[in-house]
C-alpha positions in Angstrom: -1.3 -26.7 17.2 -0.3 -29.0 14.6 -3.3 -28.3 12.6 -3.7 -24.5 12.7 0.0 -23.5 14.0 1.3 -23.2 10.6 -2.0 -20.6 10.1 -1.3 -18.5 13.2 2.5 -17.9 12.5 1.4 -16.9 9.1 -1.1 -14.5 10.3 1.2 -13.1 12.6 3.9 -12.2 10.2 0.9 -10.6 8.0 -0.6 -8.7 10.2 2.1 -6.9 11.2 3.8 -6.1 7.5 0.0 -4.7 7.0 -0.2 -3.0 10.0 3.1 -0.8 9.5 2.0 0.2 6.1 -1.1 2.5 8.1 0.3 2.7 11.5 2.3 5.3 11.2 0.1 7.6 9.6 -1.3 9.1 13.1 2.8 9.3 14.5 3.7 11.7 11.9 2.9 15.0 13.3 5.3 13.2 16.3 8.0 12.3 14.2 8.2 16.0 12.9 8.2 17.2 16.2 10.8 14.6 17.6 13.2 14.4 14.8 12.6 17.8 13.2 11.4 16.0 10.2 10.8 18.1 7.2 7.7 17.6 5.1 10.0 15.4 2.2 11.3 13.5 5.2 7.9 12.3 6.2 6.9 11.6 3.0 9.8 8.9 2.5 9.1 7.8 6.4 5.6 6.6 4.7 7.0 5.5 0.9 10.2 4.2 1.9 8.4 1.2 3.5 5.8 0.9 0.6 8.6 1.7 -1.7 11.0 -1.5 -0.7 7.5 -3.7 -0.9 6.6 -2.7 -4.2 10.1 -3.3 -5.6 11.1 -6.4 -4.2 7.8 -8.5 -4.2 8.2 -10.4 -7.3 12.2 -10.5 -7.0 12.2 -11.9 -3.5 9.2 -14.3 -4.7 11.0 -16.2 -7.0 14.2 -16.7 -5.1 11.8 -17.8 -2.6 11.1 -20.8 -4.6 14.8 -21.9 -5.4 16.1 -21.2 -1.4 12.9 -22.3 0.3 10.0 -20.7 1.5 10.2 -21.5 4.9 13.9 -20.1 5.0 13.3 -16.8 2.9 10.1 -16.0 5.0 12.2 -16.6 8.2 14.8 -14.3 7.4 11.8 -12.0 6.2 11.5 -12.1 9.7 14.6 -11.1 11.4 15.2 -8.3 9.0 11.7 -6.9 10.0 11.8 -7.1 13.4 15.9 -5.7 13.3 14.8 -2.7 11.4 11.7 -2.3 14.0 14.6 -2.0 16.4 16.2 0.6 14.2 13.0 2.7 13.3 12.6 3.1 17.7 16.4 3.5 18.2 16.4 6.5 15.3 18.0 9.8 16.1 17.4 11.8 12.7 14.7 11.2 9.9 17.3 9.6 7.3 17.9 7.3 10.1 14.2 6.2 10.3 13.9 6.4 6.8 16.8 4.0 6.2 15.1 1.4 8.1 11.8 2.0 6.9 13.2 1.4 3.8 14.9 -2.3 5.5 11.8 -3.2 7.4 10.3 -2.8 3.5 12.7 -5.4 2.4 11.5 -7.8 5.5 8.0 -6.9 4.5 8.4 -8.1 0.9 9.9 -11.2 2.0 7.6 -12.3 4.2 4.6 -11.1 2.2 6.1 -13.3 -1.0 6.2 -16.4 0.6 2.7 -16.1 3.1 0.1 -17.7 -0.1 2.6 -19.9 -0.6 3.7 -20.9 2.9 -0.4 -21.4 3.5 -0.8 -23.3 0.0 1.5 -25.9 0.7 0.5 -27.1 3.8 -3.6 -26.9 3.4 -5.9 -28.4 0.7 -9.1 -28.7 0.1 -11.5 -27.5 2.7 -8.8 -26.5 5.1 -7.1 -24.4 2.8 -10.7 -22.3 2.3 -10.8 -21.8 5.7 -7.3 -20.7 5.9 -7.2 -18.2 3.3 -10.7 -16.7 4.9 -8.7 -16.8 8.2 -5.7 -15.0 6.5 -7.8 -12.4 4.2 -9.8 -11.4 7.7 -6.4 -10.9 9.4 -5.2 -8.6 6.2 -8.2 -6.6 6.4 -8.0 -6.3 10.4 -4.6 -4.9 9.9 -5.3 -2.3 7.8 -8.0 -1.2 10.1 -6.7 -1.3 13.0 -3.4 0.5 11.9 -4.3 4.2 12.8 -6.1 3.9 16.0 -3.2 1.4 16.9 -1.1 4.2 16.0 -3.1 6.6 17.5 -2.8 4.8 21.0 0.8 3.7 21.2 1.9 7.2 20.0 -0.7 9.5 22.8 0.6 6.7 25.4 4.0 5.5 25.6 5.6 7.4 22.3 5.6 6.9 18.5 8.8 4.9 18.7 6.8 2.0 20.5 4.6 1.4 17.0 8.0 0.1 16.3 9.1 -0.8 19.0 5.2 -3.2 19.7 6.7 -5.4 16.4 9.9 -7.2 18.6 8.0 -9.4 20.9 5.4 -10.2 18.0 8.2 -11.4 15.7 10.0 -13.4 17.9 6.7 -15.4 18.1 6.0 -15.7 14.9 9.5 -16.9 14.2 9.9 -19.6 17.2 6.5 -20.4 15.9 7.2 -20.6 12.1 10.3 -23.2 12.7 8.2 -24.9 14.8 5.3 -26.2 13.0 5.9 -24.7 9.1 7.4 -27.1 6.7 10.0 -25.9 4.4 8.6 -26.2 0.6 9.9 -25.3 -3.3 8.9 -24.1 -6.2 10.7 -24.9 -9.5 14.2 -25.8 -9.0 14.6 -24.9 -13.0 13.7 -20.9 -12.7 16.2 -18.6 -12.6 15.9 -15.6 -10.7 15.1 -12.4 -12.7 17.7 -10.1 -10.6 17.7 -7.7 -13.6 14.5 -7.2 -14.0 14.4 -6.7 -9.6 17.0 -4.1 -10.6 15.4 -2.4 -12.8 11.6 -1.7 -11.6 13.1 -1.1 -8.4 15.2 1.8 -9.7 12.0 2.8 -12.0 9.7 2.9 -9.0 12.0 4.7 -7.1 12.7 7.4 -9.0 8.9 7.9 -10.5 8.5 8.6 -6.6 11.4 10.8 -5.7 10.7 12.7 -8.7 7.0 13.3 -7.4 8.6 14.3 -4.2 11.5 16.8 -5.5 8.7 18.1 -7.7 6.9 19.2 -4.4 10.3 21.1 -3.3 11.7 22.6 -6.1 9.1 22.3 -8.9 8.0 20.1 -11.8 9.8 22.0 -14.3 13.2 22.5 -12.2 16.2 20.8 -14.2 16.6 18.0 -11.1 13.1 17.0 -11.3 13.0 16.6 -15.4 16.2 14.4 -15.0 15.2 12.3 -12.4 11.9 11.1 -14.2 14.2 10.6 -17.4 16.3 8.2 -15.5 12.8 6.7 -14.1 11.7 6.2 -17.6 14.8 4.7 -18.6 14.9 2.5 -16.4 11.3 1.1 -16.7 13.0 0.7 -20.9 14.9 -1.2 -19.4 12.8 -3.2 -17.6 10.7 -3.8 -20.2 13.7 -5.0 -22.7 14.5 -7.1 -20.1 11.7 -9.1 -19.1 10.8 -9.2 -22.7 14.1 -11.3 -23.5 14.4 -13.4 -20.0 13.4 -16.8 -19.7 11.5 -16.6 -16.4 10.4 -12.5 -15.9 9.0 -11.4 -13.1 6.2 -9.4 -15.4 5.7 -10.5 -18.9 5.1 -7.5 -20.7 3.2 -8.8 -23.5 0.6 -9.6 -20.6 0.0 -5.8 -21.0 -1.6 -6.4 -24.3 -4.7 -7.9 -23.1 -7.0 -5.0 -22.3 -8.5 -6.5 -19.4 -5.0 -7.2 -17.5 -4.1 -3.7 -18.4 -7.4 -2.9 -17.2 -6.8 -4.1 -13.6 -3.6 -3.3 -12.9 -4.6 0.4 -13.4 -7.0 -0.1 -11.3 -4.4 -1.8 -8.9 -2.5 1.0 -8.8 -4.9 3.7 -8.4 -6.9 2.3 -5.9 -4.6 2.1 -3.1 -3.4 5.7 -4.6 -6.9 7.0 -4.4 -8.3 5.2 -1.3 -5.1 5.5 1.1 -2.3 7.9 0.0 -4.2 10.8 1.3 -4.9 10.0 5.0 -1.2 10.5 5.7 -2.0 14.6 5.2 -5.7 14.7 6.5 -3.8 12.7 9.5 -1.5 15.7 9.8 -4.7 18.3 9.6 -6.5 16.6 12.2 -3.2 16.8 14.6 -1.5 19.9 13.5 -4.4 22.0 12.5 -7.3 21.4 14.2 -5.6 20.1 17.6 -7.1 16.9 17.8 -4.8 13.9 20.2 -3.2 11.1 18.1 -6.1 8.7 19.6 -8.9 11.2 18.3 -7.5 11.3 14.6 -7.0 7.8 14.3 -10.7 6.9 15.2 -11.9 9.5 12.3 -10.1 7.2 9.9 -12.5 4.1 11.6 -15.3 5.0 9.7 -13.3 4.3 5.9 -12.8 1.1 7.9 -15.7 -0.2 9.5 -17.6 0.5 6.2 -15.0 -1.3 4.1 -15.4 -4.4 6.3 -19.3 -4.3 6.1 -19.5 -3.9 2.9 -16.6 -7.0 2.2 -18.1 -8.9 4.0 -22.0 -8.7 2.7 -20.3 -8.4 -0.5 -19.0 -12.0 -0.5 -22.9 -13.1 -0.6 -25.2 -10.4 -2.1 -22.8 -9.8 -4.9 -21.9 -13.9 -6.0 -21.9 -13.8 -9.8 -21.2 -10.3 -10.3 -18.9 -9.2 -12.7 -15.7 -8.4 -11.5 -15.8 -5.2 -13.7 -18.6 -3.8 -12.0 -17.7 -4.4 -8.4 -14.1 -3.3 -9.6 -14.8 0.0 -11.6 -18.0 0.5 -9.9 -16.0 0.6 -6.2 -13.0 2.7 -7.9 -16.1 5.3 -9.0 -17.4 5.5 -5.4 -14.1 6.1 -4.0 -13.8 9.1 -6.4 -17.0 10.1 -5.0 -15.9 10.1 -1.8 -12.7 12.1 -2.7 -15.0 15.0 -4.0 -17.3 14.8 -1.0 -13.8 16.2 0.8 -13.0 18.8 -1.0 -15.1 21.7 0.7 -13.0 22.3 3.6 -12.8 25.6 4.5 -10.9 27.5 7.5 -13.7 26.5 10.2 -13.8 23.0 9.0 -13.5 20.6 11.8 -13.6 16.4 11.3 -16.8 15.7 11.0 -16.3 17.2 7.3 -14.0 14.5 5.9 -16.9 11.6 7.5 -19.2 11.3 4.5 -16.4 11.0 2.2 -14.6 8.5 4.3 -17.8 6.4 4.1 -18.3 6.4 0.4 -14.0 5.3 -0.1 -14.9 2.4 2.5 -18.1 1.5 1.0 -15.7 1.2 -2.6 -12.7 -0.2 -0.9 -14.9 -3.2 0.4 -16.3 -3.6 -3.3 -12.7 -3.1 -4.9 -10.2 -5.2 -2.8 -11.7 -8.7 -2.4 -12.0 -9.1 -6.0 -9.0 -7.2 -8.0 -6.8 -10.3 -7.5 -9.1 -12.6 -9.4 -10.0 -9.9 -12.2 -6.1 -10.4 -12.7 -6.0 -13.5 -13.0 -9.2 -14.2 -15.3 -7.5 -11.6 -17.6 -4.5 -14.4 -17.9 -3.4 -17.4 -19.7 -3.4 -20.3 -16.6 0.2 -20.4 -16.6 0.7 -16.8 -16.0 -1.7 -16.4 -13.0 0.8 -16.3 -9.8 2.8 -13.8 -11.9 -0.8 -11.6 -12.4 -1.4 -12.2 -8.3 2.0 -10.6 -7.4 1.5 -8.2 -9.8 -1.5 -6.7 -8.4 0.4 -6.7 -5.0 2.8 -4.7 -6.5 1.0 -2.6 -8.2 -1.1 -1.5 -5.3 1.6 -0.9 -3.2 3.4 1.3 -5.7 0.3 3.4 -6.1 0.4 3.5 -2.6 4.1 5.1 -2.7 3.4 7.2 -5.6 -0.2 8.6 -4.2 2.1 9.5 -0.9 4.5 11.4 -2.9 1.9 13.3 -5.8 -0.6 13.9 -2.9 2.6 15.9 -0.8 3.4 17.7 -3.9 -0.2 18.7 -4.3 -0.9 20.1 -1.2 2.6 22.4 -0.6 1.8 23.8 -4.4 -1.6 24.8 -3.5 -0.4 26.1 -0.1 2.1 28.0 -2.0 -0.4 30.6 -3.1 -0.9 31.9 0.0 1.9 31.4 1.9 5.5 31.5 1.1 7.2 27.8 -0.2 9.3 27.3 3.7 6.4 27.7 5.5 3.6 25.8 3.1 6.4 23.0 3.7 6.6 23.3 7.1 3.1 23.4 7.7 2.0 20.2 6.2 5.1 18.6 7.5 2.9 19.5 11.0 5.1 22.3 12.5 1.6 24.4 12.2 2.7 25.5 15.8 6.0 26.8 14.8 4.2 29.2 12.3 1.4 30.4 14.6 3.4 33.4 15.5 4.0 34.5 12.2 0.9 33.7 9.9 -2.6 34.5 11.6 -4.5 31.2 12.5 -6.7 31.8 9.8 -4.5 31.9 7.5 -2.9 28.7 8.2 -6.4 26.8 8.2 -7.4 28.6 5.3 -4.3 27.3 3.5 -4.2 23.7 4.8 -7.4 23.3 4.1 -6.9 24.7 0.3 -4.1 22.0 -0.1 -6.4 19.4 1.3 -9.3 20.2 -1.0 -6.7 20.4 -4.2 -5.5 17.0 -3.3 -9.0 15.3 -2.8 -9.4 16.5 -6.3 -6.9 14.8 -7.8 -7.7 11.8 -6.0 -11.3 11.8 -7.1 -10.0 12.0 -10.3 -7.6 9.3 -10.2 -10.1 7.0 -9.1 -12.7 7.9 -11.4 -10.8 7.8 -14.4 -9.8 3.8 -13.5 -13.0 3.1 -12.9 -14.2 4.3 -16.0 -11.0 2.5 -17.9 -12.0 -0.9 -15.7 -15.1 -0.8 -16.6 -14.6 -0.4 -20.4 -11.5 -2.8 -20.5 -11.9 -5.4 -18.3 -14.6 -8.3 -19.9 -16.3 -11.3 -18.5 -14.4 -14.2 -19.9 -15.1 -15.8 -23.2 -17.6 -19.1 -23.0 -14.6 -21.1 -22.9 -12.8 -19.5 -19.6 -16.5 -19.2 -17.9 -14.7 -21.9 -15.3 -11.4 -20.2 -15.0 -13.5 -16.3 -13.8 -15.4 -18.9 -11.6 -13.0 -20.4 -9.7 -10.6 -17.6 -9.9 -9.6 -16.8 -6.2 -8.9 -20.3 -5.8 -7.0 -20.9 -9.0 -4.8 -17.8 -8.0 -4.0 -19.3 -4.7 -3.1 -22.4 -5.9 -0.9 -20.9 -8.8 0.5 -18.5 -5.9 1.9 -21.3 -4.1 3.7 -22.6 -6.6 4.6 -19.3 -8.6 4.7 -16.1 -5.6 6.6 -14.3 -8.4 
């Protein structure tokens, strides 16, 4: 216990922040129905947890350093499991969405301090192992999430995918003061609340623009003002960090094409690769009548191919250029985004399988190796920042994908049916419509919005890869050790800079 406790409380906290960022994909269609959720409601169900992360990663890193680890990952904790309690317990979707947006906030905590937590207490050897332990738990998550999903919400309700988290975190706590010891980071950095402040309100505003966009239209006075305020806000940001003595995100870091390189690829890969399974999720359910259980398994085969292909990768693809897995896995998964875009009315699931192949066959190339592409694009000193920058940045696209990918499909729903019911339908009241709209119709149209969707997703994906692929460079002769030994440079770095 002594040796590998400190491992297994870590893992526990990670796998379920990574499991509620895909569990609740499969529930939605169940939330609607329960709550009488609206389409926009869902949305922030899904980006108000994504949201939170994203904002507060960096922010909550460095206090992390000055408070202790131990403590902030503790509390990281408490809040989750308390807003767990809430998500179960709600009685309307703002409700849920307020906590979703909480059980962010205990996400981001406890994500910020797990490389850290881990670095601090393992070396050489050990810490190898431990970090292979941790990165298979992270991927399990993820892939687990839906059929998880799928199974607590067809059996006992979609409020126990909450509801699952309380017993786990209460474990993970008891076993964290137990046998984690409490570490720092510099005493001497100040925390950047400013620039916290000011992505947060940034991100969230890029987003609910995206979303209001989706209900009253791109062009509509509300929408135009709300990205203003985003853009002034990331100004803001930007002055900020430029004048602060410890920033969260240098911005000058931007100026080095293959940082910039990455990070778009950062964010456009979790954009491309997840965002959309929230709305197939909904068709499968809503549309073509298929049990919670059923739809999550359809979402196994982006899964089970990631994980093959990570885990071959590791040791057919040793001394490949990041750039190629990177821009060359962002390509496939735009590939895979066009394979779904010829659903039709009598479309059934099998029709989304080859697609979801080809976005796990890139995801496996993409994610084990964006974090060290970051961090080879860095001065030394700068490389925990570039690792909690990719975490961010992934998350955001995440958030954003949720919200464009929404918009996207009520537009293209709009022109065939009116703008209440394209909303309603993929919010997943497609029963409540049946009686109005013929059933073609409504396939007919969900599929359109679908197909539209995958389109911009393909696109997203395969314009990164192509800008990874020309910006991103193998290191000069003099950094050939630093590309080499990147994963566990960053790692190091991490626990001793999360921010």
């Amino acid at each position: 216990m002594r040796t590998w406790g400190p491992l297994t409380a870590v893992c526990l906290g990670t796998f379920m922040l990574l499991l509620d960022v895909t569990i609740a994909v499969v529930a939605l269609p169940d939330m609607a129905r329960s709550l009488h959720a609206s389409l926009s409601d869902l949305q922030w169900v899904m980006d108000g947890y994504a949201l939170a992360l994203a904002a507060l990663l960096l922010g909550i890193g460095a206090a992390a350093d000055i408070l202790g680890r131990r403590r902030v990952h503790v509390v990281g904790v408490v809040v989750f499991a308390t807003a767990s309690l809430l998500c179960g317990l709600a009685t309307g979707p703002g409700m849920l969405v307020a906590a979703r947006g909480l059980q962010g906030l205990g996400a981001a905590a406890m994500f910020a301090t797990t490389l850290p937590l881990l670095g601090s207490v393992y070396q050489g050897r050990r810490r190898s192992t431990a970090l292979g332990v941790w990165g298979a738990v992270s991927g399990a998550a993820a892939a687990v999430g839906p059929v998880v999903g799928g199974l607590l919400t067809d059996g006992p309700g979609w409020r126990w995918i909450f509801y699952v988290n309380l017993p786990v975190s209460v474990a993970a706590v008891w076993l964290t003061l137990k046998v984690v010891p409490e570490s720092h980071g510099s005493r001497e950095r100040r925390v950047d609340w400013a620039g916290t402040a000011t992505f947060a309100a940034f991100a969230a505003g890029l987003t609910y623009g995206a979303v209001r966009a989706g209900q009253h239209g791109w062009g509509e006075s509300g929408t135009l003002s709300t990205f203003a305020a985003a853009l002034l806000a990331l100004v803001c940001f930007v002055a900020v960090e430029r004048r602060g003595a410890d920033p969260l995100l240098d911005p000058r870091l931007f100026l080095k094409p293959g940082f910039s390189g990455v990070m778009v690829g950062a964010l456009a890969f979790n954009a491309a690769a997840f965002s959309l399974m929230a709305y197939d999720s909904i068709w499968l359910q809503t549309v073509l009548g298929m049990s919670p259980v059923r739809g999550g398994l359809v979402f196994l085969w982006l899964s089970l191919s990631s994980f093959v292909v990570a885990a071959l990768g590791g040791r057919l693809l040793h001394g490949v250029p990041a750039r190629i897995t990177i821009g060359g896995g962002l390509l496939l998964i735009g590939t895979g985004q066009f394979c779904m875009t010829a659903l039709d009315a009598g479309s059934t699931a099998s029709a989304l399988v080859p697609g979801l192949i080809l976005v796990g066959v890139g995801t496996g190339l993409v994610a084990p190796g964006i974090a060290g592409a970051a961090l080879a694009a860095v001065p030394h000193d700068r490389a925990g920042m570039a690792g909690g920058a990719v975490n961010t940045f992934r998350q955001l696209g995440y958030a954003l994908g949720i919200a464009v990918y929404g918009t996207v499909v009520t537009s293209r729903m709009q022109d065939t049916l009116p703008r209440e019911a394209a909303h309603a339908l993929a919010g997943g009241a497609a029963g409540a419509l049946r009686g109005s709209f013929p059933e073609h119709a409504l396939r007919s149209a969900f599929a359109a919005g679908l197909n539209t969707a995958a389109v911009v997703a393909g696109l997203t994906a395969t314009v990164a890869g192509a800008l990874v692929l020309a910006l991103v460079r193998p290191p000069r002769p003099g950094r050939t050790g630093v590309m080499n030994s990147a994963p566990e440079t960053l790692r190091e770095e991490t626990a001793t800079h999360p921010g």
